[in-house]
C-alpha positions in Angstrom: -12.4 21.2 32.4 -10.5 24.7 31.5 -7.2 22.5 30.5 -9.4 20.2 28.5 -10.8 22.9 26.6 -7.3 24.4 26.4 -5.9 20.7 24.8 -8.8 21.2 22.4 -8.2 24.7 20.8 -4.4 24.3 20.7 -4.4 20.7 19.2 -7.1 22.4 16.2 -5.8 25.3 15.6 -2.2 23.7 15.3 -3.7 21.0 13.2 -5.7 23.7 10.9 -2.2 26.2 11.1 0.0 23.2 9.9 -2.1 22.0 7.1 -2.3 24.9 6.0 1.7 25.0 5.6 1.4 22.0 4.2 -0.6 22.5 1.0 1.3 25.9 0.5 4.5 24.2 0.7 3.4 22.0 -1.4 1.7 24.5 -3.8 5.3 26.5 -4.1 7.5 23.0 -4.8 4.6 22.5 -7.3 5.3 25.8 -8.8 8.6 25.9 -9.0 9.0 22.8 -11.0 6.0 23.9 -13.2 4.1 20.5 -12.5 0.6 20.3 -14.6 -2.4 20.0 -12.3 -5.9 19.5 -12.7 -7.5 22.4 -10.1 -10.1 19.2 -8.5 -6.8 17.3 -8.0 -4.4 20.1 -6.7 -5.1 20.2 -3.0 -3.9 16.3 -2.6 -0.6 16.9 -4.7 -0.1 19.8 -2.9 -0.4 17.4 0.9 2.1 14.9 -0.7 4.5 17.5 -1.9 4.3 19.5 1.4 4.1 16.7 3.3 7.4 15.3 1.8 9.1 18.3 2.0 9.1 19.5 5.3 8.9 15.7 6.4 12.7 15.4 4.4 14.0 17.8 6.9 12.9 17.2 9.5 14.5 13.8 9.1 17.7 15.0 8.3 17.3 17.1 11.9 16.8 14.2 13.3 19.4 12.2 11.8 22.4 14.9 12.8 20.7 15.1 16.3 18.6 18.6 15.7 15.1 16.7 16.7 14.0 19.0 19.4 11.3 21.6 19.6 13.2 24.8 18.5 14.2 23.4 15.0 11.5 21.7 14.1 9.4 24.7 14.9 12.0 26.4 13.2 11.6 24.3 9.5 7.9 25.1 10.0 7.6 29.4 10.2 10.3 28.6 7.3 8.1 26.7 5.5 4.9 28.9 6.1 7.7 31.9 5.1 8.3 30.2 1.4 5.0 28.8 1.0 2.9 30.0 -1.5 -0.6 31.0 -0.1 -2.3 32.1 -3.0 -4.0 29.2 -3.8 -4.6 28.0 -0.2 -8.2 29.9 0.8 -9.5 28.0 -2.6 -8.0 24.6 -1.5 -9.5 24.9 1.9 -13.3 26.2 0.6 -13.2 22.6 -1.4 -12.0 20.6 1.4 -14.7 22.5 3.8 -17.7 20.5 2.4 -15.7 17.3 3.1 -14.8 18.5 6.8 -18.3 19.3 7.5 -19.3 16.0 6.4 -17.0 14.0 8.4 -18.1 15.5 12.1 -18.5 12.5 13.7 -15.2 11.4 12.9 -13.7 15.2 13.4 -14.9 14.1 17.4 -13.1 11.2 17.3 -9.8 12.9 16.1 -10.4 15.7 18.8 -10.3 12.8 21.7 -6.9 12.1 23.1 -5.1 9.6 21.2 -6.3 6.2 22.1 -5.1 3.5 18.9 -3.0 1.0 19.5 -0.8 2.0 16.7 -1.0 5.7 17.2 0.6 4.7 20.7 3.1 2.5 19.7 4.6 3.7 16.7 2.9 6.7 14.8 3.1 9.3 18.1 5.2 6.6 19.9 8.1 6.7 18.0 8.2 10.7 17.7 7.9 11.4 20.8 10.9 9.0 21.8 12.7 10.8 18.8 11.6 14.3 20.8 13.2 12.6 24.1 15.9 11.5 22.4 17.1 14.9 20.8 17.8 12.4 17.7 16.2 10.2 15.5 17.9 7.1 16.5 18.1 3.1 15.2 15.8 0.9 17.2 16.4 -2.6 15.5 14.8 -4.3 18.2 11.0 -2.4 17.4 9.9 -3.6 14.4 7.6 -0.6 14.0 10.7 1.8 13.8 11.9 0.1 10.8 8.4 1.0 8.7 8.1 4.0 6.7 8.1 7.3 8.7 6.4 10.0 7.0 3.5 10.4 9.0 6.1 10.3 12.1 7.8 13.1 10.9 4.8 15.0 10.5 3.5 14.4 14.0 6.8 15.3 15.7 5.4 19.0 14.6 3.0 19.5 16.6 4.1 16.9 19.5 6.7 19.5 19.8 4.4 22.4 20.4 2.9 20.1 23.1 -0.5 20.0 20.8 -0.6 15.8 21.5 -4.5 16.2 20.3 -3.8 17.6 16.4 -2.1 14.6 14.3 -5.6 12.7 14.3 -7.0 16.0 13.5 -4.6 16.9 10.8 -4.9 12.9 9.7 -8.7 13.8 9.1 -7.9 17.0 7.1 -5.5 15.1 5.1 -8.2 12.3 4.5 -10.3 14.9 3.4 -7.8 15.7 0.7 -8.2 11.8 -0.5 -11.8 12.9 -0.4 -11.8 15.9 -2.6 -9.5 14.4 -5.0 -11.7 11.3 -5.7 -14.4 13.7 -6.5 -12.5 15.3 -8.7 -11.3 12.1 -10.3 -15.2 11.3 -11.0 -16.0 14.3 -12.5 -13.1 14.2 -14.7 -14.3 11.0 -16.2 -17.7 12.4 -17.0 -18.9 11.7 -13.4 -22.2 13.6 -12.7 -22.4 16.0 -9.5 -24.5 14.0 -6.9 -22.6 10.6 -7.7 -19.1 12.4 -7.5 -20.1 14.3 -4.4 -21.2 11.0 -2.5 -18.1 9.2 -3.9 -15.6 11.8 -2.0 -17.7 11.3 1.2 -17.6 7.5 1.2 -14.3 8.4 1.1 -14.2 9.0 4.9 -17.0 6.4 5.4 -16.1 3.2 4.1 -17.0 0.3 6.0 -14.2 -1.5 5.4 -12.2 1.2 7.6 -14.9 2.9 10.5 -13.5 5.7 12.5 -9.8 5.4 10.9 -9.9 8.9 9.5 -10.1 9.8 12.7 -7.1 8.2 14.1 -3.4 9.4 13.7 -2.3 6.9 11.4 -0.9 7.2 8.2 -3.5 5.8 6.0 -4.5 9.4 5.0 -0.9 10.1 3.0 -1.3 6.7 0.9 -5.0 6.5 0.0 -4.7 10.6 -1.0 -1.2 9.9 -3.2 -2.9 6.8 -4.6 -5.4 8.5 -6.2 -3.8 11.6 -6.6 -1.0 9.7 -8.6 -4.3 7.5 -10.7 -6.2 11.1 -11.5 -2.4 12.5 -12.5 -2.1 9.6 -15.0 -5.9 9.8 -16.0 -6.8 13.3 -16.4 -3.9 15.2 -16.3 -2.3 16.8 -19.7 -0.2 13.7 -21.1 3.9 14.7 -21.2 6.6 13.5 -18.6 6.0 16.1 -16.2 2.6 14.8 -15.4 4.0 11.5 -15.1 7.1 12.5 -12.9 4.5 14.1 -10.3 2.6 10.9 -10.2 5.7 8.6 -9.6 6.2 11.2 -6.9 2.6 10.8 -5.4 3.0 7.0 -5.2 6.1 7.3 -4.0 4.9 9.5 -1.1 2.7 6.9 -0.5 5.4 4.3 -0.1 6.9 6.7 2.4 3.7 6.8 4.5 3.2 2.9 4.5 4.7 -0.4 2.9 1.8 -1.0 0.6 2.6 2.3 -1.4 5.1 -0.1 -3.0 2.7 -2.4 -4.5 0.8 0.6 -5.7 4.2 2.1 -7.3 4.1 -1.3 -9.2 0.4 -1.0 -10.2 0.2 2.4 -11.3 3.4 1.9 -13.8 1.6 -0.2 -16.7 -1.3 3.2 -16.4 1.8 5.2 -17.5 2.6 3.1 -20.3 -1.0 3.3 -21.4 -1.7 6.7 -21.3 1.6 8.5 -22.6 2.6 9.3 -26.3 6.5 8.7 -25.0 5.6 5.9 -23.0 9.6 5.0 -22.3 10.5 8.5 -21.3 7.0 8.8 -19.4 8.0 5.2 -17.3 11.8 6.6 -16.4 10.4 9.9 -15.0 7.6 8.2 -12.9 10.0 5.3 -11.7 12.8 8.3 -10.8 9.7 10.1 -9.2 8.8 7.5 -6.9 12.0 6.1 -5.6 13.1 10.2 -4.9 8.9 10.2 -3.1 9.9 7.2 -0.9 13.0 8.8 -0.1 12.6 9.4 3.7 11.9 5.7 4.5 15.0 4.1 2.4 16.9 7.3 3.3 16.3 6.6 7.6 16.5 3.2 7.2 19.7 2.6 4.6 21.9 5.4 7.1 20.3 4.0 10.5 19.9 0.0 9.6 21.8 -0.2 6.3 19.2 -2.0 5.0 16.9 0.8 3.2 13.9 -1.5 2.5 13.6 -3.0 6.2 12.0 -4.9 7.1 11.3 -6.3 3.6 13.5 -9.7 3.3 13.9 -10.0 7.5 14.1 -13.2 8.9 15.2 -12.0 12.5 13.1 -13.5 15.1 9.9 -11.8 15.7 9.5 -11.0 12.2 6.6 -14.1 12.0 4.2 -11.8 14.5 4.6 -9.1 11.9 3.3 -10.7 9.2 0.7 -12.5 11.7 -0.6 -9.0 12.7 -0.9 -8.0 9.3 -2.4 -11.1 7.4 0.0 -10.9 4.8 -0.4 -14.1 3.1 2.4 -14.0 1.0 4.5 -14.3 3.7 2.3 -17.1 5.9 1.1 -19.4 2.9 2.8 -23.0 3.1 3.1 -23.3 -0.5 1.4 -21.9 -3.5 -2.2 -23.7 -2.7 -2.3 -22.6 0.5 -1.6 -19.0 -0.9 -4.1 -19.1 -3.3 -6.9 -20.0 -0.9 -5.5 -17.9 1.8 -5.9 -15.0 -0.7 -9.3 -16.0 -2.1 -10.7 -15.9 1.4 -9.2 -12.5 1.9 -10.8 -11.2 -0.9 -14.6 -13.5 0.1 -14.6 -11.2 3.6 -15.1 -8.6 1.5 -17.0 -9.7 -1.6 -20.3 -7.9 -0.5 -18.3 -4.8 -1.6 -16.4 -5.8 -4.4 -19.1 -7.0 -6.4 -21.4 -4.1 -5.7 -19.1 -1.8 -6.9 -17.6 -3.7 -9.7 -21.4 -3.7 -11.0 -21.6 -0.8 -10.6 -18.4 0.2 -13.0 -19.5 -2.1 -15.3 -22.6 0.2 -15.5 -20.5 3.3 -15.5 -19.0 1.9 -19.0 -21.9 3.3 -21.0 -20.0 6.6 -20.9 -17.9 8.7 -23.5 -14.4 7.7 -21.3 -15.0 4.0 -21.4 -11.7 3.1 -22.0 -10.4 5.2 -18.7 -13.6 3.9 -16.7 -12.1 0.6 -17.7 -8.3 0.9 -16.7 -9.4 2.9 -13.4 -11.3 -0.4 -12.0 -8.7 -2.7 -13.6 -6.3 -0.7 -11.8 -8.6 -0.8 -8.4 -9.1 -4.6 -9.0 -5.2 -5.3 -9.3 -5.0 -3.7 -6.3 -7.5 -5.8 -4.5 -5.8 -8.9 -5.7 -2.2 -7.1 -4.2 -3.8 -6.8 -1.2 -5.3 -10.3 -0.8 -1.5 -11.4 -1.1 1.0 -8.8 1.1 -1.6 -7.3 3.9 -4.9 -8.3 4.1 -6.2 -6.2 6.9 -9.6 -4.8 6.2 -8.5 -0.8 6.3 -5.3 -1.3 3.6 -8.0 -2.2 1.5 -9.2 1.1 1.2 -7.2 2.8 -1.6 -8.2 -0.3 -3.9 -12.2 0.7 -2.6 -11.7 4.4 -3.2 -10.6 4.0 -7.0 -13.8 1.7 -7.5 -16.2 3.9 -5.8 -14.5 6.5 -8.0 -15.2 4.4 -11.5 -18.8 3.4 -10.2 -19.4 7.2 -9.9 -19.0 7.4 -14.0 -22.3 6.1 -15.1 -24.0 7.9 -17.2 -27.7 8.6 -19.0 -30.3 7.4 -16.8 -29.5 3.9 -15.9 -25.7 4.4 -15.6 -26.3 7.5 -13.1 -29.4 5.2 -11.2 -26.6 2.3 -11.2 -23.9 4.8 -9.7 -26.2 6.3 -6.9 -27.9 2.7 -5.7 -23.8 1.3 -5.4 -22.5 4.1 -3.6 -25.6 5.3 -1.2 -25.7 1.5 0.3 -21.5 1.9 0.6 -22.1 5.4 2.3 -25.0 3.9 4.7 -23.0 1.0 5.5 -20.2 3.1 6.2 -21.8 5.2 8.3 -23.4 2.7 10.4 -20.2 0.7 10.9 -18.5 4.4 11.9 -22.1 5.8 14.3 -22.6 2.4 15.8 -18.5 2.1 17.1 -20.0 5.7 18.9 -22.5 3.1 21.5 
């Protein structure tokens, strides 16, 4: 019992100690390049920045055969050295209400690390990495060929022998994702109550029970996402803001595959929103391929094939697409893809229709016109999904931008509207996430 309650104050207090490092690294890049930044939004720009920076080198330890405790813990007192920490006490007060919030799922990420994936890839892979002394080509895993960021980050504190804080410091970074969605809301004239319950069905959706909890790297694309859509959105107009939201998307794409189709998405918002809508495009596209630099950058030296597997036809490659329901890949012809997608998109209807009524509510507000690209956005992100990876949890960054929108309503009705949409997706939520607790 003593050891267990040993695991359990080294893997939080290494979770708590590294995200810390993480949004002051983040904080200082963001700083030193003079990026504009909403305050509601900084804490997730801050995650992606961080995250990507110390993730970037501890790839390129790993790629001259440096991967091993003593460096990597190295790269982190370095970063906590040059981080700035000014800001950090007020980014962790915000994210506090969110944490509190989400103490169920703060149990689950406090149990040892039980997910399929975690196992096989996301801690897997690391901890081979760790054995290794090297991060090394495994062409014959599929799973080593997908984007690593959330692997580099869990080699931190797999290093420090603290096996119980990536699920923990997945949560935190959830939470982020959280706090920014709020902050998106409010932004667009979003009253309090509405935003608040927005953020915390950020955690709860029903679509994704538990997987907050779990050290995955869902938390890195659904806070980039909409830290990249609130940059666009909110933030002042000029090609600075739109470089730091080609870099949040692009973080996302070096967290997991679907960031790409989000990269793709998020580009026609820049168009839309800039006065130099040219210059505005070239910085975000720059942004986002330099973001998704440590999964093109492993793959393209290790594989020399940057994008793997995206265009594979090796054998085995059929299971992937299996496992992940991506359509695209399984449809027969274009009929078939059509009605493969449509069904996709019918499992989860309930939800989609709630919350698109309740956006089209939340356009009886002052920022209609942003209401209205936010859930056109969130929409073409469904209809992405239904195609490349239909699995019910990749979903969520598509679910999060429409709980953000239906948040907007204003006057009376609109505010009724937003509240009756998002307290049935927070009570189904949490009944999905309390029930998997029997």
């Amino acid at each position: 019992m003593k050891e267990v309650w040993s695991d359990l104050a080294v893997g939080s207090l290494s979770a708590l100690l590294l995200t810390a490092i993480l949004l002051a690294a983040g904080e200082r890049v963001r700083r030193l390049l003079r990026i504009p930044c909403p305050p509601s939004i900084r804490p997730a720009l801050a995650w992606g920045l961080g995250s990507w920076s110390i993730g970037l080198v501890v790839l390129l330890l790993g790629l001259i055969g440096l991967f091993r405790p003593t460096p990597l813990l190295a790269t982190i007192a370095a970063a906590a050295a040059l981080g700035r920490w000014s800001g950090v006490l007020a980014s962790a007060k915000k994210l506090l209400m969110f944490a509190l919030g989400g103490l169920p799922l703060i149990v689950v990420a406090l149990a040892p690390p039980f997910f399929y994936d975690a196992w096989v890839y996301h801690l897997g892979l690391p901890w081979q990495a760790l054995k290794d002394g090297a991060i090394r080509a495994h062409p014959g895993n599929l799973f080593s060929t997908f984007p690593p960021l959330a692997q580099l980050i869990y080699a931190v504190p797999l290093a420090a022998g603290a096996v119980r804080a990536p699920a923990l410091l997945h949560f935190l970074g959830y939470c982020t994702a959280a706090l920014a969605a709020q902050g998106l809301a409010s932004r667009l004239g979003a009253s309090r109550l509405p935003a608040t319950l927005a953020g915390l069905c950020v955690l709860y959706l029903p679509v994704a029970p538990l997987v907050a909890g779990f050290p995955v790297a869902e938390a890195w694309t659904v806070s980039c996402v909409v830290a990249s859509v609130a940059l666009i959105l909110t933030a002042r107009a000029g090609p600075k803001s739109s470089l730091a939201a080609g870099w949040m998307v692009g973080v996302a794409a070096a967290a997991r595959m679907q960031g790409l189709s989000w990269a793709v998405l998020c580009a026609p918002l820049v168009v839309a929103r800039r006065r130099k809508p040219l210059a505005s495009l070239a910085a975000f596209a720059i942004a986002a391929v330099i973001g998704s630099a440590p999964w093109w950058l492993k793959n393209g030296l290790l594989l020399h094939d940057p994008f793997a597997p995206l265009g594979w036809h090796r054998e085995g490659i059929e299971t992937l697409w299996r496992d992940a329901k991506s359509n695209l890949h399984l449809a027969a012809n274009a009929s078939d893809l059509a009605q493969r997608a449509l069904a996709s998109l019918a499992g989860q209807a309930w939800l989609l229709i709630l919350l698109l009524a309740a956006v089209l509510a939340a356009t009886m507000t002052r920022r209609r016109l942003s209401v209205l690209l936010l859930a056109a956005t969130a929409s073409a992100g469904a209809l992405a999904w239904s195609l490349t990876g239909a699995l019910p949890r990749f979903i969520v960054p598509s679910l999060v931008l429409l709980l953000t929108a239906a948040a907007c309503g204003q006057r009376r009705p609109g505010v009724i509207g937003s509240l009756a949409a998002i307290g049935l997706t927070l009570v189904a939520g949490l009944s999905s996430s309390l029930g998997l607790f029997r």
